[in-house]
N, C-alpha and C positions, 0 to 999 in steps of 0.2 A: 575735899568736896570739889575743887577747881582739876584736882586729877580728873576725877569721875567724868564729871563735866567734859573734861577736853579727850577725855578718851571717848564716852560717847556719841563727840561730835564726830569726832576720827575716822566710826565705826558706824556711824548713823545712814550712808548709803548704802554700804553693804549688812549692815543691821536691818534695812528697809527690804532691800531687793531679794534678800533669804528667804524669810516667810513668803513672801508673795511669791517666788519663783516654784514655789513647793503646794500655792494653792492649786493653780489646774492637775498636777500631777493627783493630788487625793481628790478633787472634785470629780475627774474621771475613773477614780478607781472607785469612788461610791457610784458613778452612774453608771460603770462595770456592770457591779454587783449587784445593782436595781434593774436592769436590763436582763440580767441571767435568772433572777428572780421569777420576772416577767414572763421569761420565757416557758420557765418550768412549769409553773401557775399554767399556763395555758396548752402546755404540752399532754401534763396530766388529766386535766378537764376534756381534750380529745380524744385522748386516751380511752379515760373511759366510756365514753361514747362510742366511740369506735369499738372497742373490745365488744361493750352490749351489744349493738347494731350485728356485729360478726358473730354473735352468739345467737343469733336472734334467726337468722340468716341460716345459720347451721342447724337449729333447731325446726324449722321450716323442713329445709332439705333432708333433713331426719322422720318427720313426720309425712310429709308426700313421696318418700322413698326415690329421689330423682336421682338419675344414674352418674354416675362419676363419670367428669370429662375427661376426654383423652388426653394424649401427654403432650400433643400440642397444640390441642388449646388450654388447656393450664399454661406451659410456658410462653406461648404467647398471650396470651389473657393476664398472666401475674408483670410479664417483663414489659409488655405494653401499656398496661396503668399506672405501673411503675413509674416508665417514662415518663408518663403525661401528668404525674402527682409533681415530680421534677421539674420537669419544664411551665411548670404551672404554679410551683409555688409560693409567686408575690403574686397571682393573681385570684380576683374574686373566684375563681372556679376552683380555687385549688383542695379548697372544703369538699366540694361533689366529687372530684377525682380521688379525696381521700379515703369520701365512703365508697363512692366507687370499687375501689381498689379490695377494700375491707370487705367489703357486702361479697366482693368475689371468693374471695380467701375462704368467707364462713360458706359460701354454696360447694366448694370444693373439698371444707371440712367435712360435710354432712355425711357423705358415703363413705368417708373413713370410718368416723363414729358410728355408724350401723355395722360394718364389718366389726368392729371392738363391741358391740352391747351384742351381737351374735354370739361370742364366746362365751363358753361357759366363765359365772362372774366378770362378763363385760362389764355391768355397772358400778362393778368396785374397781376395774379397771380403769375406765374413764375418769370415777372420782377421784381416785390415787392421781393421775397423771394431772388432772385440775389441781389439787390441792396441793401438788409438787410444787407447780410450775408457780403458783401466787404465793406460794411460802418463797421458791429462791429469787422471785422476782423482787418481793418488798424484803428481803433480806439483803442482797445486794445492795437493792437501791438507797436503804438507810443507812449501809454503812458507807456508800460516796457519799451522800450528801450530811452525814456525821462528822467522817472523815477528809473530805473535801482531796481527797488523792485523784492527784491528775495519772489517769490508766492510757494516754492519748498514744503512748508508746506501745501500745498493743494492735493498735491497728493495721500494720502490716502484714504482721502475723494473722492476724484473724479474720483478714480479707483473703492472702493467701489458704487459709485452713479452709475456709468458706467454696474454692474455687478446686480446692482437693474433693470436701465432702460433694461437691456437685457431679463432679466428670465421677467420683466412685458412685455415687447415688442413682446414674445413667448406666454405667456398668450391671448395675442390680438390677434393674428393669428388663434391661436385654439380655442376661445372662441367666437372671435367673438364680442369686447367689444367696439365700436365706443370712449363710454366716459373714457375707458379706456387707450384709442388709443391716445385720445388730451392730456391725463395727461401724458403721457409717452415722447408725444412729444415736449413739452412743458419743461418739465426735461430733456433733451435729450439737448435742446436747452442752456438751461442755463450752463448744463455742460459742453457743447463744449465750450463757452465762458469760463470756469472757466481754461480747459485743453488749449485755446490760450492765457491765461496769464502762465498758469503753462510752458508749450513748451518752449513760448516764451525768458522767465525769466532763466531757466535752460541753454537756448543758449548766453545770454546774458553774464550772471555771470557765465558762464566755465563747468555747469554740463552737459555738452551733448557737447561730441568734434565731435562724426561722422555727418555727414550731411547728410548722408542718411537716417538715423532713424529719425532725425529732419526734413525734408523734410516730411517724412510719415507720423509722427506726427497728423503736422501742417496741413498736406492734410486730414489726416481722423478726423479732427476738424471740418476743412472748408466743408467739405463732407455731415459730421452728422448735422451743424448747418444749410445748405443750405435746406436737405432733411427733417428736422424739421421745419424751417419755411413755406415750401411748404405744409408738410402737416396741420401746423394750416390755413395757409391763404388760404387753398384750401379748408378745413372744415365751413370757414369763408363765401368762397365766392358760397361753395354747397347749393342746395335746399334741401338736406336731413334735 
């Protein structure tokens, strides 16, 4: 018993200073994990606001048949609000710059999806490429956040693929390249798939606290993988 005792004492500061040294370490990694919570929880609730809102949008510009804008005001229009979703993001404005942004995307949709329900079986066209794009979306997204695998190393890669698909995407326009068109799209597709794990995984495990960037993200994922499947399955279902 007097063992016990005088080894106790022996061990009693550094018996003391252990646990305690080890509580801010797990107090931060629960408010880690409560903060990335947070985040998701409010990423998705814009999300889908924003997706309706762009759906809504599009829908509109489908029904009063308004003409697709040129190729520079799309890229100034998209990399403009862009910007300003950015440079905006802790501030109260950064919600209007979000629909902002959004509501542009679905006016720009609109005259694609008239040219897809023109084709013969456009509207199985459109549906197929909807029902694609929300099946690999919450497929993906369940197995990060199941899985909790950090994909954070992919984003090099997918920034570069991203900045391929675009100068080849420009190529198409001015060229005029049909078979060029499907391979871009095609890539285009897979990357967005690669950027909803990348997104995803970065929310999950803490890299990305604002939820508005993560919101934008994840919408111009869902965006590019929607508007890439439509146009394979629209090249799929043309007579050309």
């Amino acid at each position: 018993m007097d063992t016990l005792t005088q080894t106790a004492a022996n061990a009693g500061p550094a018996a003391t200073l252990y646990p305690v040294a080890l509580l801010p370490s797990a107090s931060s990694a629960a408010s880690d994990q409560t903060a990335a919570r947070r985040v998701l929880r409010n990423t998705y609730a814009l999300l889908s606001m924003t997706l309706l809102f762009s759906a809504a949008v599009a829908a509109v510009s489908v029904a009063a048949k308004l003409p697709a804008p040129g190729l520079v005001l799309m890229l100034v229009g998209s990399f403009g609000l862009l910007y300003a979703v950015n440079k905006l993001q802790n501030s109260v404005w950064a919600l209007p710059a979000v629909f902002a942004l959004t509501g542009f995307l679905g006016y720009t949709l609109g005259p694609v999806l008239s040219k897809s329900l023109a084709l013969p079986g456009g509207a199985q066209v459109v549906t197929l490429a909807l029902a694609a794009t929300g099946a690999t979306f919450l497929s993906l997204s369940a197995w990060v956040l199941t899985s909790k695998r950090d994909f954070s190393f992919m984003g090099g890669f997918l920034f570069a693929g991203m900045v391929v698909a675009l100068l080849a995407g420009l190529g198409v326009l001015f060229f005029q390249m049909p078979a060029l068109g499907l391979a871009v799209s095609a890539m285009v597709a897979l990357l967005s798939a690669g950027l909803i794990l990348f997104e995803t995984s970065r929310i999950v495990n803490g890299g990305e606290t604002n939820y508005v960037l993560a919101t934008v993200g994840l919408y111009l994922s869902i965006f590019n993988l929607f508007t890439s499947l439509l146009a394979l399955f629209g090249f799929g279902g043309s007579d050309d």
